[in-house]
N, C-alpha and C positions, 0 to 999 in steps of 0.2 A: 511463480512466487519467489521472492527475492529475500533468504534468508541477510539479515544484517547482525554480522560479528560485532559484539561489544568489546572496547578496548579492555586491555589487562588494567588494572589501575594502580598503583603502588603510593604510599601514603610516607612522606618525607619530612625528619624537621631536622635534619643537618648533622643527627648522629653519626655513629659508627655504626648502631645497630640499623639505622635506615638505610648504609648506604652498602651494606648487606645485604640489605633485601632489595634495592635497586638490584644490586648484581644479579641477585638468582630472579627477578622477575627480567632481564632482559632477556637471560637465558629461557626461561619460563615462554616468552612471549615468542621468539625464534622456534621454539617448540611446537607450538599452536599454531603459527602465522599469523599474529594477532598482532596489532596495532599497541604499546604503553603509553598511557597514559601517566606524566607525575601530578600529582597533589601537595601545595603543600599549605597547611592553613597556617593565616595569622590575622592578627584582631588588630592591626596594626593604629588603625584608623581611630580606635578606644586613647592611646598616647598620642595623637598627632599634638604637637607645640610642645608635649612636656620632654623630648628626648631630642639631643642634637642632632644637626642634620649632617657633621661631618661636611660641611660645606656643599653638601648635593644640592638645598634648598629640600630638598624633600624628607621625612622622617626615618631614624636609624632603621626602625625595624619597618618598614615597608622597606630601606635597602635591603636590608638583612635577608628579608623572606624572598626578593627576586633574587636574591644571589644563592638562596640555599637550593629555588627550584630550579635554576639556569645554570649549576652547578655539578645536579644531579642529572640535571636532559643531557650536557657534556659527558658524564661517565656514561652514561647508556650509550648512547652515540659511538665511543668509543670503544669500548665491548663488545659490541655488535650493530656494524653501519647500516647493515640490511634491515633491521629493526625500524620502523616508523615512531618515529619517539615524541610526543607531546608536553608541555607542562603550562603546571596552571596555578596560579597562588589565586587562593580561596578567603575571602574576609568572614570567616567563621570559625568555630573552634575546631579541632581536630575532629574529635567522634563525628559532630552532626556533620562535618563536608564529608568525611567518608562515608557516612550509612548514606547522604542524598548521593554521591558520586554513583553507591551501590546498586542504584536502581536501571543504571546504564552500565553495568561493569561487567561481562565478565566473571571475573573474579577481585579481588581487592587483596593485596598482600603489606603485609607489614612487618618491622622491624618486632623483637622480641621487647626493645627496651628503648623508653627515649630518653630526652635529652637531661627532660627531669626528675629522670628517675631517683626512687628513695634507696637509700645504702639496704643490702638487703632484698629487696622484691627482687621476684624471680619470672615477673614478667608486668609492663606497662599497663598501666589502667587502660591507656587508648584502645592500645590489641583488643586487652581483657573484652570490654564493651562492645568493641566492635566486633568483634569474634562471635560475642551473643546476640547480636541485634542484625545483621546485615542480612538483606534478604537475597545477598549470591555468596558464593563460596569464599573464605576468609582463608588467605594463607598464613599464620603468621613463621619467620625465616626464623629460628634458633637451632641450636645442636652445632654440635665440628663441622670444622671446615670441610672435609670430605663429605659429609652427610647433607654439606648444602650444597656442593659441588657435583650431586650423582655421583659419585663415584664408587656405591653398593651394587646396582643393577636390581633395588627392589625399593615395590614400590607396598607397603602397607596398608592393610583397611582390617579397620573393628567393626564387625558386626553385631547390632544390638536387636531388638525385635527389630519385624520386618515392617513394620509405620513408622522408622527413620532408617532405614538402610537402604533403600533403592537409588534415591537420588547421590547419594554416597558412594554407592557401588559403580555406577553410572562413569562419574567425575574418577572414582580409581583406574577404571579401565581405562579410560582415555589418557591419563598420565601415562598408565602402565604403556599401550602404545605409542604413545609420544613420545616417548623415552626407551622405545625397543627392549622394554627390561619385563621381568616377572610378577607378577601379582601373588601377595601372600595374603589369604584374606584369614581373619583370626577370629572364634567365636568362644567365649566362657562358656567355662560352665559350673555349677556347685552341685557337691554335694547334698542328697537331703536334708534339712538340720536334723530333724531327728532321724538317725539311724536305730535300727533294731541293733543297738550292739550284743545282744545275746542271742541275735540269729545272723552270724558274720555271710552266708551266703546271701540271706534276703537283702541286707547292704549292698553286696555288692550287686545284685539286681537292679538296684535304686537307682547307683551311680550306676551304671551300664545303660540306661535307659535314659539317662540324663544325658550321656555322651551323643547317646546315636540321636539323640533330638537337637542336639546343639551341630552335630554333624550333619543331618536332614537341611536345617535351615538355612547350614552353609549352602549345600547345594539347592534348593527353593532360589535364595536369594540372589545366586552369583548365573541364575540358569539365564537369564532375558536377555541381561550386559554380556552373559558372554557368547551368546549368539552373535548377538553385534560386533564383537572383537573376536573372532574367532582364531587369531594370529598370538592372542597373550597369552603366555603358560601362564596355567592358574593353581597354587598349591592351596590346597585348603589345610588349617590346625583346625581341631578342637582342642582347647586348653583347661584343662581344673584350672580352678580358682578365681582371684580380683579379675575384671575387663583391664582396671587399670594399669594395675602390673603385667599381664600379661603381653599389651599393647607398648607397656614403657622398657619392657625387655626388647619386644620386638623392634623398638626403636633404635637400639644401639647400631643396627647393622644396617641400617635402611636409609633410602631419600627421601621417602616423603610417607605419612602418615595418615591414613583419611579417616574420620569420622563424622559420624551421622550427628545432628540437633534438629530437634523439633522446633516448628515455630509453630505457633499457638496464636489466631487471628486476635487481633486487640488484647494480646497481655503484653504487658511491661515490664521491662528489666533482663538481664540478663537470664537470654532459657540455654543454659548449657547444663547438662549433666555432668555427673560426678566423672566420668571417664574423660571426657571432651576438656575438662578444665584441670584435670589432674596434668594431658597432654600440654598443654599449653603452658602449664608451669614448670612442665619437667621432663620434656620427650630430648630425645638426644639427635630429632634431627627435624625441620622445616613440619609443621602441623595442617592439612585441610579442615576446617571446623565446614561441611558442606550441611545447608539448610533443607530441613525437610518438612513441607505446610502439610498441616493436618487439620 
């Protein structure tokens, strides 16, 4: 049986923030030995006659769009020669070429912000969408420069129940190996709302029981993957408090971030939870949103 690798696929419109995320998916894909793929859409064909053609005979933004992906295959290229590098301009919008690219990808990575972004947002509608809708793993590249360069030696995962953590666990471990660095896997937990605050030991009973259960499912969920990667040090936390704060602390020090989303057969719109989209707008370093069918 002939397993076939899907290319990496990286989603390009001639930013800073894209060309960002070129760099870390070139790296990304020398890590895997995977083939990148660039994308980059444009609708160009909607203006043909109305825009000059700069004397090519042919329309500005159909130049425009071969010159931002023939542009971005050169930086790859240069980066890293070893890389088999591809690119494709797409005559569709950004979100739907990405989620159709998604079904052969890999993974899918993108820039934090693009080109049209509004004063203020803290992260691209494109990402945003496609972060919640793609049915393979969605990188999108923000946080410092060090933090998208590896240069922590860890690699992050949030664990939520165990009906979106597997496939999540799965995708951190083999980062974690691919990048010879450590796995921090991080699980909440709270408090019961009500406490007996007039019996401060039965409280603390409550929470004690709450810890060791958030620390149980760490180990449940990290047992199968880490069978498989038996080369990764694996540190488990259990943490009081927000997933999201927890995970966005844990972000300051780290390369890459993983988290679980469910997908939900025939619902629409964006299924990200409250953690996964907190990340996304505010992790301090490269985010996995990895998809989990339920």
């Amino acid at each position: 049986m002939v397993i076939v690798e899907f290319p990496l696929v990286v989603g390009v419109d001639g930013s800073d923030s894209s060309l960002e995320a070129v760099d870390w998916a070139v790296d990304e894909a020398a890590r895997l030995g995977l083939s990148l793929r660039i994308v980059h859409a444009s609708l160009w064909e909607r203006y043909e006659g109305s825009l000059p053609s700069f004397g090519t005979g042919r329309p500005a933004e159909e130049v425009m769009a071969e010159h931002i992906a023939a542009s971005c295959a050169e930086r790859a290229r240069l980066r890293d020669p070893e890389v088999k590098v591809s690119s494709d301009v797409l005559p569709d919008d950004a979100v739907s070429a990405l989620l159709h690219a998604a079904h052969e990808s890999s993974a899918l990575v993108t820039g934090a912000r693009g080109r049209g972004r509004i004063a203020g947002m803290l992260l691209g509608s494109v990402s945003l969408t496609v972060a919640g809708r793609a049915v393979c793993p969605v990188v999108v590249v923000r946080g410092g420069e060090r933090n998208r360069q590896g240069s922590f030696g860890r690699v992050v995962v949030g664990l939520g129940d165990s009906a979106e953590g597997s496939a999540a666990v799965r995708f951190a471990f083999r980062e974690a190996q691919a990048r010879g660095c450590a796995l921090h896997a991080v699980r909440a937990w709270r408090r019961p709302a009500h406490e007996h605050v007039d019996h401060p030991l039965i409280a603390d009973d409550a929470a004690g029981a709450e810890e060791e259960r958030a620390s149980a499912l760490l180990t449940d969920v990290l047992r199968d993957a880490g069978r498989s990667h038996p080369q990764v040090e694996v540190r488990r936390q259990a943490v009081e408090g927000p997933a999201h704060k927890a995970l966005l602390d844990a972000s300051s020090d780290a390369d890459l971030v993983v988290v679980g989303a469910r997908r939900r057969h025939g619902h629409v719109g964006l299924q990200l939870g409250r953690v996964a989209h907190a990340l996304l707008h505010h992790a301090e370093c490269p985010v996995a949103v990895v998809p989990q069918r339920t």
